[in-house]
N, C-alpha and C positions, 0 to 999 in steps of 0.2 A: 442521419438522424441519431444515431446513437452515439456520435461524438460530440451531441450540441447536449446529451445525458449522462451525467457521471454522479455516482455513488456516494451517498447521504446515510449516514449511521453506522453500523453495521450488521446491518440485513441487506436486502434486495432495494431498498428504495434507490432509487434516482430524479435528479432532479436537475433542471437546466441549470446548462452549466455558467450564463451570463448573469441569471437570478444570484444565483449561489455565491458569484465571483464578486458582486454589488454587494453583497449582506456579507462576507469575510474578508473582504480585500481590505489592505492597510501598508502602510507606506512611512519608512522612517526619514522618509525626503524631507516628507512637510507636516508641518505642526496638526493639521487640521486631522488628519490621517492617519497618525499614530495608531492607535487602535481602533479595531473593525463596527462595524455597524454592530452586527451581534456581542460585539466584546461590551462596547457601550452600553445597549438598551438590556441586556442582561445583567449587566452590576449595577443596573436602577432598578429592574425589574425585581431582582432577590434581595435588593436592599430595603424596597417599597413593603415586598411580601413580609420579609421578617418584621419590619416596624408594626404593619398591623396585626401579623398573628399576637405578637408580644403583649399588645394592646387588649387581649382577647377577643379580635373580630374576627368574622367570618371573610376569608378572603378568595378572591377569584380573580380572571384576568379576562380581559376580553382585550381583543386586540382587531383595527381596523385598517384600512386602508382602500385608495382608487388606483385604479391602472396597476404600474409598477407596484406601489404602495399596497397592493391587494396580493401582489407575487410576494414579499418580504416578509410582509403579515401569517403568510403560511409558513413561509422558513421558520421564521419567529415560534412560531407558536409549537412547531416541532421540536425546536432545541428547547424552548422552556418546560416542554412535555417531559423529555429528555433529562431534563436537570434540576426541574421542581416536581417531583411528581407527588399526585394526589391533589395539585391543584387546578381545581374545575378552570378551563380553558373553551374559551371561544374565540371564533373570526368574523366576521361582517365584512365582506369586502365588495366594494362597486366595481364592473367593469375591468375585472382583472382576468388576466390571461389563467391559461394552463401553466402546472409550478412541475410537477413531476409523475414519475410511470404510476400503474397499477399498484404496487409495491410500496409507492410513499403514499397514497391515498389509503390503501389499508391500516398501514401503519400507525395514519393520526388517528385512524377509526378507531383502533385497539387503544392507542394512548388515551383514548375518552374527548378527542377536542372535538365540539360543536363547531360546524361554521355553515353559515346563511352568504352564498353567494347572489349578489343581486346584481342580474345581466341589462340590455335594453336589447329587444330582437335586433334592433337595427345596428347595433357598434359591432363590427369588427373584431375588437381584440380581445373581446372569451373567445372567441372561434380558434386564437393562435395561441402558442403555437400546438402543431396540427391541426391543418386544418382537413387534411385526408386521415393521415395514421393517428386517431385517435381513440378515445374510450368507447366507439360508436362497433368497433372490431371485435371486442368482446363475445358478442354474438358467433362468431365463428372460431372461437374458443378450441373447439373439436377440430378443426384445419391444421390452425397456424400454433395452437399451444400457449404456452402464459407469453403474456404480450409485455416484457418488462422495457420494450424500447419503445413504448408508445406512449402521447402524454393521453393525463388523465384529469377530469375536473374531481375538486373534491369537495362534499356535503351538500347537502340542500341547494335547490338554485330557485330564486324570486324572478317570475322572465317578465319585465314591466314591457309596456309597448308605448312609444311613439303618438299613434295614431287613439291613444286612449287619454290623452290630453286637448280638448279644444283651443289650448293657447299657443299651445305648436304648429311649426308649420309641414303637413304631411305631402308624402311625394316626391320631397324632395332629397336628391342625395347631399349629405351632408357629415362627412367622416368627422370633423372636429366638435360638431353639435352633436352628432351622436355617443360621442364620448366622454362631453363634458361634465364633472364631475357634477354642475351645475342643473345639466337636466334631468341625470339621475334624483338628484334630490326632491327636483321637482314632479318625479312622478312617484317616487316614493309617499311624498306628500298624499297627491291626489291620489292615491290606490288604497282601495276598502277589500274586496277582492277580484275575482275573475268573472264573475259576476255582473259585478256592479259598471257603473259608469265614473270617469271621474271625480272626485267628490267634489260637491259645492262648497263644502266650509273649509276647505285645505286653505290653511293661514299662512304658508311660506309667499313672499315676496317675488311674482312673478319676472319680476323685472331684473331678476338676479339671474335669471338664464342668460339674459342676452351681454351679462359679464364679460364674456369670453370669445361670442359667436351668437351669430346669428341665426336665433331659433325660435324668433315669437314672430307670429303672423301680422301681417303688415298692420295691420288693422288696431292693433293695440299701440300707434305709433310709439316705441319702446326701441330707440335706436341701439 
């Protein structure tokens, strides 16, 4: 476990070492690759911010992503915490995994960045990684001591469900419809709150789930 976590900053943070190696990796092999993911959306990112301060507007960032896309979205927004500071930072991310320990989740706490993680009970991949040694340990805090090789989720979490959509089909197991970026959307849509029931006037396009996979009930013939 704690060779798949290596150190982000210079504090205690850690953060997977495959996320980390995607968002800095760069290669003078080939043209595409030159410089890193971060090197790139960062000399947009402070070019974008300067042009509008310049401007006199009020500027902020908000940064999204699904799956992976939801793992970099946190990198992201750490190193701009890091290198723009004082500017209001958020994340949204669907369906994205655990990014890093204890230690990095505090961290963006202190840097001020917002982020709304929106899961579906049913997908898989918030759960990993760990899906044993995780933020759930805390609790025994008094045992085991600061837990910095464990991963940890970070901010808010929206936990939509499945079975709270009439269009879907429930019951059934379904790893790739459970994670398609597509059903997320569509429960997002129909969710008023925890309370309530699907909404009726939810305007997204149902037939854009079944995009990808197979997740709308037979009955809507929607191949």
């Amino acid at each position: 476990m704690q060779r798949k976590l290596e150190p982000i900053g210079s504090g205690d943070a850690k953060v997977e070492h495959g996320f980390h190696g995607i968002y800095t990796a760069k290669s003078d092999t080939t043209r595409y690759n030159r410089s890193s993911a971060s090197e790139q959306v960062m000399k947009e990112v402070a070019r974008l911010v300067e042009l509008y301060q310049a401007r006199g507007e009020e500027v902020s960032l908000t940064i999204t992503g699904h799956s992976l896309g939801g793992a970099l979205a946190l990198l992201n927004a750490y190193e701009a915490a890091e290198k723009l500071p004082g500017l209001p930072i958020s994340v949204i991310s669907f369906g994205a995994p655990r990014v890093g320990n204890i230690a990095f989740k505090e961290e963006l706490h202190q840097m001020g960045v917002k982020t709304l993680r929106v899961v579906v009970k049913q997908d898989m991949v918030p759960k990993m990684p760990g899906l044993v040694l995780n933020e759930s340990l805390q609790k025994f805090d008094d045992i085991t001591g600061t837990l910095d090789w464990v991963y940890t989720h970070v901010g808010a979490e929206l936990k939509l469900e499945v079975g709270s959509s009439p269009y879907l089909k429930h019951g059934r197991f379904n790893l790739l419809g459970f994670h398609s970026l597509e059903t997320y959307l569509h429960l997002v849509d129909g969710f008023f709150s925890t309370e309530t029931t699907f909404r009726s006037n939810a305007r997204r396009d149902i037939a854009l789930v079944n995009k990808g996979c197979d997740m709308l009930v037979d009955d809507l013939k929607i191949p």
